[in-house]
C-alpha positions as MATLAB code, in Angstrom:
seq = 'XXXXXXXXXXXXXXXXXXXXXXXXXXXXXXXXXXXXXXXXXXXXXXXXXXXXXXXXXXXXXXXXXXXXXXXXXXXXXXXXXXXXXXXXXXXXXXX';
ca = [
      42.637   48.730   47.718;
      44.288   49.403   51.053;
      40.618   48.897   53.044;
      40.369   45.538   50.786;
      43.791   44.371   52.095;
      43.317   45.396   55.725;
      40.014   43.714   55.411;
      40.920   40.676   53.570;
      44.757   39.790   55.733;
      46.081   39.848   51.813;
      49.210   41.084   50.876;
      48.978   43.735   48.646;
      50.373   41.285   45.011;
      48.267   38.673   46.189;
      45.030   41.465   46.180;
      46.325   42.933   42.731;
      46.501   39.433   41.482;
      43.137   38.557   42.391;
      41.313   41.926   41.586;
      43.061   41.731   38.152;
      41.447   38.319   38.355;
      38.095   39.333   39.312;
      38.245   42.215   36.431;
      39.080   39.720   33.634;
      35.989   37.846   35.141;
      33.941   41.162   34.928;
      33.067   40.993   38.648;
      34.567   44.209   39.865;
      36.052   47.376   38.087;
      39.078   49.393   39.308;
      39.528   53.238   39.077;
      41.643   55.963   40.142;
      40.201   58.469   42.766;
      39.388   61.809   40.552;
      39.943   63.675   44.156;
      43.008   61.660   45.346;
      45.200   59.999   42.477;
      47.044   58.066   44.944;
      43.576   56.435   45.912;
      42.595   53.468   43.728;
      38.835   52.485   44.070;
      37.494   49.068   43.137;
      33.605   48.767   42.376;
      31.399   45.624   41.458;
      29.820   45.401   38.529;
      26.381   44.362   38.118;
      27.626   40.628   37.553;
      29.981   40.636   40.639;
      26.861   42.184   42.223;
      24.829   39.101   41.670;
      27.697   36.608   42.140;
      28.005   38.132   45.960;
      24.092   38.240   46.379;
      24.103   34.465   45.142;
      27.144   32.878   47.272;
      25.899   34.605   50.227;
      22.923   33.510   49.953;
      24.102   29.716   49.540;
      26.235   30.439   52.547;
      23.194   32.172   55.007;
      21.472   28.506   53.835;
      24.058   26.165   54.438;
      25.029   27.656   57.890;
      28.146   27.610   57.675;
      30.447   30.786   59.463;
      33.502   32.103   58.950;
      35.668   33.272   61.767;
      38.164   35.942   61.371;
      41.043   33.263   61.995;
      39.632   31.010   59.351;
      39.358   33.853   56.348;
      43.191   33.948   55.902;
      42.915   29.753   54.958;
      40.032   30.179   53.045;
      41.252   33.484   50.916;
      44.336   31.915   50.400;
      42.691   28.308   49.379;
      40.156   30.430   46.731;
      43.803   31.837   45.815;
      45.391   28.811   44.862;
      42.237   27.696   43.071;
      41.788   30.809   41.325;
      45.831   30.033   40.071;
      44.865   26.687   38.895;
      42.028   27.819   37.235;
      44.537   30.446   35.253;
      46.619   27.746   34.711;
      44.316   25.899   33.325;
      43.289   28.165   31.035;
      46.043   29.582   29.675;
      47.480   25.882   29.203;
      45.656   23.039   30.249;
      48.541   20.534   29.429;
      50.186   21.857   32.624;
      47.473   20.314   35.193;
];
């Protein structure tokens, strides 16, 4: 989880939300390290697999590039949609 974070410029609740997220989606499992219980490991399942293999394919075709300085916007716009999308779900009266 730490790599993901350093990786990703998320704080460490907003990548717990958003792994929980992608678990409830079945995209990615989580699991503790056997060898170092403080470790927590996250792995994608064959679905988040495919869902990678298929958006970055649709991005290699479109073009389009993502600069270091632009990931923070974009991870924290797919955050807020991802919220929505919760929201939505769990009471669509509330959009």
């Amino acid at each position: 989880m730490s790599q993901l974070g350093d990786s990703t410029l998320l704080t460490g609740a907003t990548l717990t939300r958003l792994v929980d997220a992608m678990i409830n989606d079945n995209l990615v499992l989580r699991k503790v390290d056997d060898e170092d219980r403080r470790r927590v490991l996250v792995y994608p399942t064959r679905r988040g697999t495919l869902t990678y293999e298929v958006m970055t394919r649709a991005i290699e075709q479109s073009g389009l590039t993502v600069a270091s300085a632009e990931r923070k916007r974009l991870t924290d716009a797919l955050d807020a949609v991802l919220d929505r999308v919760r929201l939505a779900d769990s009471d669509p009266a509330k959009l």
